[in-house]
N, C-alpha and C positions, 0 to 999 in steps of 0.2 A: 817791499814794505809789508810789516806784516799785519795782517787786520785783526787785533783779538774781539773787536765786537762779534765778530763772525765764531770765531771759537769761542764766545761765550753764547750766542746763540745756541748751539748747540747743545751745552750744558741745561739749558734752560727747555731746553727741545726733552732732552733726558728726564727731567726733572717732570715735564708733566707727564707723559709716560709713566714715570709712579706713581706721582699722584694719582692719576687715574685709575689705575688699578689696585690702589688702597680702599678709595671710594666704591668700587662696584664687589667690595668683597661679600658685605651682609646685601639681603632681599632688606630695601625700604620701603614701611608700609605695608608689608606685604607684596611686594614687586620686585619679581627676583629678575627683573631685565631692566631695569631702571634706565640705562643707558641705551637701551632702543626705543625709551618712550619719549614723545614728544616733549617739550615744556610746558605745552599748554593743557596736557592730557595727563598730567602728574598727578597723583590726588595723594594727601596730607601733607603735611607742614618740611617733612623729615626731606620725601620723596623730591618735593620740588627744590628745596635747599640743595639736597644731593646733584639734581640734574643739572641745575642752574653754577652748580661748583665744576661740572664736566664740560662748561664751555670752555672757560679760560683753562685747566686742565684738560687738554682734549687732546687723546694719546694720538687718535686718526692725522689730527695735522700737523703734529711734531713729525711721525713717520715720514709726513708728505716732505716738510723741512730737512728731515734728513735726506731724503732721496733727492732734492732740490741740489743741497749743498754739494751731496757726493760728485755730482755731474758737473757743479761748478769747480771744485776743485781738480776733479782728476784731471778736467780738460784744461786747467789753467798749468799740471804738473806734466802733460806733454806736451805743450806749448813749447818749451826751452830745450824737447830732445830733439835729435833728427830724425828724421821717418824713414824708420826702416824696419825689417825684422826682425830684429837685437831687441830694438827697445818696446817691441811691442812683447817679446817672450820675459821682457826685464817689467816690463808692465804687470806681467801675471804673478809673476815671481813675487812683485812684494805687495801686490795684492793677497795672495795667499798669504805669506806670514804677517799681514796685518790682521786679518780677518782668522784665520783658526785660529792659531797657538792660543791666544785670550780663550778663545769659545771653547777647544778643546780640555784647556783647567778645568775649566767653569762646568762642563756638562759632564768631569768626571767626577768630582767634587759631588753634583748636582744626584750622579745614578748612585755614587756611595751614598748618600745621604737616603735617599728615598730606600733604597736597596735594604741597608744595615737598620733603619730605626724607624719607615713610615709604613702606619697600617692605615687603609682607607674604612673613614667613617663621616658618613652623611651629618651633617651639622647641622639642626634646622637654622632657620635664618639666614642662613646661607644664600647667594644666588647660584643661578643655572651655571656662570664661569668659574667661580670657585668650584662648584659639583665637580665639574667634568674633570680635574686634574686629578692625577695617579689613580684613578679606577684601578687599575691594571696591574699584576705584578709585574716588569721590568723581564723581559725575555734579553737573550744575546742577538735574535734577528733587530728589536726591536732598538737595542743600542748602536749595534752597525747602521741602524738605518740613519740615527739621530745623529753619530759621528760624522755620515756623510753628508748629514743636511738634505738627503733623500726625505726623512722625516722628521718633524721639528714638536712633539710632542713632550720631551722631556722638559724641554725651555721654551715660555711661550713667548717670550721675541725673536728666537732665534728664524720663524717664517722672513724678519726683514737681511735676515743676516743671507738667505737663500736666494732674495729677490736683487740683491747688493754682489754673491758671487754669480748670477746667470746674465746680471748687466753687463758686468766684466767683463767677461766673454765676448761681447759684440759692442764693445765701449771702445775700443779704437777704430773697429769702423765706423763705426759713427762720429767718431774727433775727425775723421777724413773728410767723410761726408760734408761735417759741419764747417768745419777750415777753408776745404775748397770749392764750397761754393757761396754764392751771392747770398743776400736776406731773402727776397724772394725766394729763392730755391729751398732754402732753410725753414720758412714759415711753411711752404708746399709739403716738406718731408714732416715735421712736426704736427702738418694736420695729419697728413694720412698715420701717423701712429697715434692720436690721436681716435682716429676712427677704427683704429682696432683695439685700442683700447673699450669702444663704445661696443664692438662686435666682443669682443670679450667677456661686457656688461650683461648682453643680451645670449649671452650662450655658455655653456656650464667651457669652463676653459682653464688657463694658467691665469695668475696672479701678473705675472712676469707682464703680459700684455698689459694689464691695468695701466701701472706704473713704467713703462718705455718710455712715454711722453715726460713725464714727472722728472726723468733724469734728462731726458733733451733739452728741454728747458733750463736747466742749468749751465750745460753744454754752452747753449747761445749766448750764455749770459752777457758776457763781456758784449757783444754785438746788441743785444738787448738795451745796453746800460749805456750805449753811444747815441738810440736813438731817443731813448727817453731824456737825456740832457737836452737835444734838440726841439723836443718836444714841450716837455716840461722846464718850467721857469721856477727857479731855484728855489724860491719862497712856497713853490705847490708841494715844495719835496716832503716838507712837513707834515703837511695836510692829506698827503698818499701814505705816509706813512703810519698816521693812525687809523684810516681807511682800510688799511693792506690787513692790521693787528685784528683790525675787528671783524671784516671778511672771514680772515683767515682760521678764527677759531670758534666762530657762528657756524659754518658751512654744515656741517652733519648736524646742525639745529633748524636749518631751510631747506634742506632736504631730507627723506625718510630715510629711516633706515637699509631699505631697499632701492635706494635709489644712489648707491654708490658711487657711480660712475660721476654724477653730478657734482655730488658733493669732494669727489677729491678733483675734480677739473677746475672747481673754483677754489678749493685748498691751493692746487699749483700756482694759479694764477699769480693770488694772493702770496703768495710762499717767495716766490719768485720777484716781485714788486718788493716786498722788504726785505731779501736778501741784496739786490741790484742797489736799495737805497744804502745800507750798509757797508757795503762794498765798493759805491762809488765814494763815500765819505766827505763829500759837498758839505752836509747840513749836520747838525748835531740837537734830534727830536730829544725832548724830555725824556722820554718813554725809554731810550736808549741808552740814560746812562747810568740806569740798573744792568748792562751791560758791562761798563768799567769797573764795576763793584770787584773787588780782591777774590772775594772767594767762589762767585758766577765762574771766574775764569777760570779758576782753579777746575770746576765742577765741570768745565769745557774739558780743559785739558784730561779729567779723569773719564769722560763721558761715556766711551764705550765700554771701559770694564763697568762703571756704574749701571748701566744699560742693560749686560748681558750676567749680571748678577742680582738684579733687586729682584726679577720675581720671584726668586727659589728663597731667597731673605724675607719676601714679605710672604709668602708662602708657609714657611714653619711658624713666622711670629705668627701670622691668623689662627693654625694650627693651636700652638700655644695657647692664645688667646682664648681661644674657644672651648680649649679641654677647661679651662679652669671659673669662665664667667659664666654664667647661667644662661637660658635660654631667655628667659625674662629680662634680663638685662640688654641684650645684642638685641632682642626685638623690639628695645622701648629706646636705645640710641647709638641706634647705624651710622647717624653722623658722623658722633662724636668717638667713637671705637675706629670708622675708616680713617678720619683725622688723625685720633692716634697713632694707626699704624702705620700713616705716612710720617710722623715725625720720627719715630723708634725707626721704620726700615729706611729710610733718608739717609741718615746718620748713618746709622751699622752701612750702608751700601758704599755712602762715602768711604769710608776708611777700608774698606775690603776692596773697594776699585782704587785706593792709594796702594794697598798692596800688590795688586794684579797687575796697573798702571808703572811700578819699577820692577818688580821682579818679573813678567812676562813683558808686557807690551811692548815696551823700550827695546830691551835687550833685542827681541821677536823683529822687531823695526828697523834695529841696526843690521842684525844677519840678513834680512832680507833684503836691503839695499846693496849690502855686500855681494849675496849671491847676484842678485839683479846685475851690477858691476862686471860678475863676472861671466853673466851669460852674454851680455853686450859684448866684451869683449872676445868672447869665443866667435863672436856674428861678424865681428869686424869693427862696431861701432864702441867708441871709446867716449864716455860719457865723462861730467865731471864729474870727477869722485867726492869731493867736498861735498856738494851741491846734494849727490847721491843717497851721502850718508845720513842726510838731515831729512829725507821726504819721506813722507806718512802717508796713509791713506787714510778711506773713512768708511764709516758706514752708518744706518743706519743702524728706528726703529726701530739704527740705527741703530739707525742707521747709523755708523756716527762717524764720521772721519776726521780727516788731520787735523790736529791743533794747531800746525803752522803752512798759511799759506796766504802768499800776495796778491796784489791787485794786479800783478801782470803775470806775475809765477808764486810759484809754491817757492816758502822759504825752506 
């Protein structure tokens, strides 16, 4: 069965991710971190509208969302293989061609762009996150390092694309882990990543630790989702589920900015309670079916090229924007110019991830199942090929993965 609430979750996951990064382009008020300041420590009219718009646009819990789903789906698309070493190398296999061949257009496109026509110029009104992009003229060490995802400086989502291929990696042991053992065992191994995650918090470290847990939790999910029917009486599904929306994108507004760790543990939580309700498909919330909506899906299905091309699109438009409006204008309405640039870079992202989304991803998707096919078969294990030719991955922050996948397997 396939669930497109779930692929339009994600789109919607996408979607604030830009928005949010349209909003924190100009300094409001004079407050060029707007998005590290409290709500209630906001001062003028502009500052507090803008923070107060970063809730429900809050790029932090979309990420959390997509590393939720990743773990849900991957573990629900080795579900239907057999376990073996075939299909754990046929695993990588189109994990890679889901995840570069997109990113690889995108960040060539991205070094031509900057290369051939961007000179760096401090813009006042600006904040500190807009400052910090292209300082730098574009070195060859500098580009290797960005191809390899060693460094992620030329595309600033592409950090969740590195935290999505280093889970990879130790994502089937973990689908073992999680498969063969009990709930108890499951909830044990969850905490203890978990608390390295917290050690993580508390020690200058990888990223990678943060977020383990964040894809475990996906992993469980199916076991998750069995005991909460048990638990929960059908009528509360409702009631969890605006609960879950509004946790879920409050969280880095009830905890500081320095206090990370906190705030994406209850991003998961939350992340993971409205994914589990979507997915088991019981109840039908209001709230959800701005999900159904024609073009949300659509906006799923394109998610990750939209993803790993709006910042470099909203990036020139700011650009743009700025060589030609005055300093007095951007200073007197940040609102209403970050607005703007999310509805112009929206658009243009849309139809630039319709093009990336048929001429790369697809095609990228199909080879890579093929080859997947045929590394199984070289291992000894013969997988369905049908079955084969249809599975996607995902990513995020995203993260963003597949557009097609069931309540007991990936379509």
């Amino acid at each position: 069965m396939f669930i497109t609430r779930l692929e339009s979750l994600r789109g919607i996951a996408a979607l604030m991710v830009a928005v949010s990064h349209c909003l924190i382009v100009f300094a409001v008020n004079q407050n060029e971190m707007i998005w590290a300041t409290p709500l209630q420590e906001t001062q003028g009219t502009q500052a507090f509208i803008t923070r107060l718009l970063l809730i429900p646009f809050n790029g932090g819990a979309a990420v959390t969302v997509f590393f939720v789903l990743s773990g849900y789906v991957l573990g629900l698309s080795l579900d239907r293989k057999s376990k073996s070493l075939g299909t754990c190398f046929a695993f990588y296999v189109k994990r890679l061609f889901r995840i570069y061949p997109a990113y690889l257009v995108c960040l060539t496109l991205i070094i031509f762009s900057i290369a051939c026509f961007h000179t760096y110029t401090v813009y006042p009104d600006t904040s500190v996150w807009f400052k910090e992009w292209y300082q730098n003229p574009i070195t060859i060490d500098n580009v290797l390092a960005n191809y390899t995802l060693f460094e992620t400086n030329l595309n600033q989502v592409a950090w969740t694309l590195k935290v999505e291929l280093v889970m990879s990696v130790v994502f089937p042991l973990a689908y073992i882990v999680s498969r063969s053992t009990g709930a108890k065992l499951n909830l044990l191994f969850l905490f203890l990543l978990i608390v390295c995650s917290l050690i993580r918090a508390l020690l200058p470290g990888s990223l990678y630790f943060m977020y383990g847990y964040v894809f475990y939790l996906g992993l469980i999910l199916p076991t998750l989702i069995e005991k909460l029917n048990q638990l929960v009486s059908l009528k509360a599904w409702n009631t969890l589920f605006l609960i879950s929306i509004a946790c879920l994108i409050s969280a880095r507004s009830v905890f500081s900015p320095g206090n990370l760790f906190c705030a994406v543990l209850m991003e998961a939580v939350f992340a993971t309670l409205l994914i589990a309700i979507l997915a088991d498909g019981k109840t039908n919330p209001l709230l959800s079916r701005v999900l159904d909506v024609p073009l949300v899906r659509k906006l799923g299905q394109l998610s990750y090229s939209f993803y790993i091309y709006h910042f470099i699109i909203l990036y020139w438009l700011a650009c743009g924007l700025l060589a030609v409006v005055s300093p007095t204008v951007t200073a007197a309405y940040p609102v209403m110019l970050g607005l703007l640039l999310a509805v112009v870079s929206v658009v243009i992202s849309y139809y630039v991830a319709f093009l990336s989304y048929h001429l790369v991803e697809r095609p990228m998707i199909k080879c890579g199942a093929a080859t997947a096919v045929k590394v199984s078969r070289s291992s000894g294990t013969v997988p369905n090929v049908a079955l084969a030719s249809q599975e996607t991955g995902s990513i995020s922050e995203s993260g963003i993965e597949s557009p097609s996948f069931s309540r007991k397997t990936e379509k």
